[in-house]
C-alpha positions in Angstrom: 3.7 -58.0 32.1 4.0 -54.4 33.5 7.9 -53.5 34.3 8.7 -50.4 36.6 12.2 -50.2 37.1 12.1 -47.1 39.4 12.3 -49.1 42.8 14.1 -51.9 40.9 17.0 -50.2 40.8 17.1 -49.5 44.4 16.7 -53.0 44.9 19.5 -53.6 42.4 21.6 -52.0 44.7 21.1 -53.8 47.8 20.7 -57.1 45.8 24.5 -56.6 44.2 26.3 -56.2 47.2 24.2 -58.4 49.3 24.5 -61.4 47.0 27.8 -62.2 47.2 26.9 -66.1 47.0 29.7 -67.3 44.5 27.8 -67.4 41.7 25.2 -70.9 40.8 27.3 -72.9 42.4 27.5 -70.8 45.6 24.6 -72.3 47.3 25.2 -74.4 50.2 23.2 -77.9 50.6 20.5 -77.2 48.4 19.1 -76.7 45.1 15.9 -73.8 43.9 15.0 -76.6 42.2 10.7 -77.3 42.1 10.2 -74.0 44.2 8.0 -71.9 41.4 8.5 -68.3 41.5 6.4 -65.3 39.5 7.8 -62.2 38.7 4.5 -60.3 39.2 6.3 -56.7 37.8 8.8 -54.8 37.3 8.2 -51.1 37.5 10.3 -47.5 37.0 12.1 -48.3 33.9 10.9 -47.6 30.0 9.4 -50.4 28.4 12.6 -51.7 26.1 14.5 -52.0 29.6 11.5 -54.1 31.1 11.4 -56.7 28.5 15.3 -57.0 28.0 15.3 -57.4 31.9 12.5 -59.7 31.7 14.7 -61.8 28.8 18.1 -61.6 30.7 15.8 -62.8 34.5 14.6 -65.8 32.3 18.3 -67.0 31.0 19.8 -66.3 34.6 16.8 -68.5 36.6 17.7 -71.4 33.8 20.8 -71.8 34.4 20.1 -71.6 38.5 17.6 -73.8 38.0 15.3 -71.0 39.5 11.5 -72.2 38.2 9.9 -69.0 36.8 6.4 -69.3 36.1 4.2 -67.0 34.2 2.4 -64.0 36.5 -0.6 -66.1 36.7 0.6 -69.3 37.5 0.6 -70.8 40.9 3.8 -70.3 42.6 5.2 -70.3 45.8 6.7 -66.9 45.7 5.7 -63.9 44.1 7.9 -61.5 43.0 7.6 -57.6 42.1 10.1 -55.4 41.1 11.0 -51.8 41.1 14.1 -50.5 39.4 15.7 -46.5 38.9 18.6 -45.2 36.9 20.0 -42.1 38.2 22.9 -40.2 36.5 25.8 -39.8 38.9 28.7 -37.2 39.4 31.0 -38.7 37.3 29.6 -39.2 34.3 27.8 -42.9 34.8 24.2 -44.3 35.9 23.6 -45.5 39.4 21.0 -48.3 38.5 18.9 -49.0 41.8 16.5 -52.2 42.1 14.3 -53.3 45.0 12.4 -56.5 45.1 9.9 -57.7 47.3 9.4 -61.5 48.0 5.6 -62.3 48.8 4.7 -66.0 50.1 1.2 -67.9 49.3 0.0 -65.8 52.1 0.8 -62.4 50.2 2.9 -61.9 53.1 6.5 -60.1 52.1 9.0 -63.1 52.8 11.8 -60.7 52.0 12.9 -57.7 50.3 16.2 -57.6 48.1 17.8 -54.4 47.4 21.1 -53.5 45.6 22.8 -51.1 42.9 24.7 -51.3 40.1 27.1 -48.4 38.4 27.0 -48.5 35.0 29.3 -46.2 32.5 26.4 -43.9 30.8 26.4 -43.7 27.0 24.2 -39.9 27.3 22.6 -37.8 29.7 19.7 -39.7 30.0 20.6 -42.9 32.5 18.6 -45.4 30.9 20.3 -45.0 27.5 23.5 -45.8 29.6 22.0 -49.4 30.5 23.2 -52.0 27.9 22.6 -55.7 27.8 25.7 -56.7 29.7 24.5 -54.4 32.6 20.9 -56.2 33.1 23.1 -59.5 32.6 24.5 -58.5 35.6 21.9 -57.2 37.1 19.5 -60.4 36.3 22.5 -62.9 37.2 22.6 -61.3 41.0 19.0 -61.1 41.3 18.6 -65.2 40.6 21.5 -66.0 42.5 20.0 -63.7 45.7 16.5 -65.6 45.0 18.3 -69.1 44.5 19.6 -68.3 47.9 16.9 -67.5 49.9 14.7 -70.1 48.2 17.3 -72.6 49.4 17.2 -71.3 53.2 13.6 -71.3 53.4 13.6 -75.1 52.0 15.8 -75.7 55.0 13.9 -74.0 57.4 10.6 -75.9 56.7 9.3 -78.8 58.5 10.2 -82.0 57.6 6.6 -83.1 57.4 5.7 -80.7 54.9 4.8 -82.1 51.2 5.7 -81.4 48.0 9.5 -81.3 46.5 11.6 -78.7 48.5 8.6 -78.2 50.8 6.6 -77.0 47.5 3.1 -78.4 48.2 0.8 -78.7 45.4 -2.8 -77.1 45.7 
């Protein structure tokens, strides 16, 4: 799976502060639950930071019961990532992320964007990222997807098959 990280990290940005949904728990009247998702890529970032994300995406969308599926899988949504680390005045790493939502249709259903400061362990930002910070990062993510897969249940038709308005090819 090819990681860039670059525009993920301005997606990481939006994506922290705009997924404030308290936590798993946090979603009203609804569960992720059946809805397959692919994380397509995840580009900008070295390859050791790709795959770490890529670990600490798969823990957080378990225990959201967010159904990740393989990049070629069928799956509802498809996901691609961009993520950036940028050193900042005071001495830490500005981590950006961006991700794009595409439906069946390979129309974007939504874009997610966030940062996330992160104390810097050298000059270079992406040493300064550690597993506690993609934790973070991957925990918001699935709770910002959890979300909107939840809404867009809702906002279906009632007639639609398949669970949670999933219907099976």
């Amino acid at each position: 799976m090819t990681v860039t990280l670059r525009c993920l990290a301005a997606a990481a940005s939006l994506t922290l502060a705009a997924c404030q949904t308290g936590g798993p728990g946090g979603l009203a009247g609804g569960t992720p639950a059946g809805v397959p998702i692919a994380v397509e890529s995840i580009e900008g970032a070295p390859d050791a930071v790709q795959t770490a994300l890529s670990g600490e995406l798969q823990s957080a969308a378990a225990s959201r019961k967010v159904e990740l599926v393989g990049a070629q899988a069928q799956a509802r949504y498809r996901v691609k990532g961009y993520l950036s680390a940028q050193a900042t005045d005071d001495g830490g790493t500005a981590l950006a992320v961006v991700w794009d939502v595409f439906d069946e249709g390979k129309r974007r259903a939504k874009r997610v964007t966030g940062t996330l400061p992160v104390r810097a362990a050298s000059s270079d930002p992406w040493d300064g990222l550690d597993r506690e910070a993609l934790r973070r990062l991957a925990a918001q993510s699935m709770d910002d997807f959890a979300s909107f897969i939840v809404a867009s249940n809702a906002a279906r038709p009632a007639g639609e098959a398949g669970v949670l308005g999933y219907a099976a090819p």
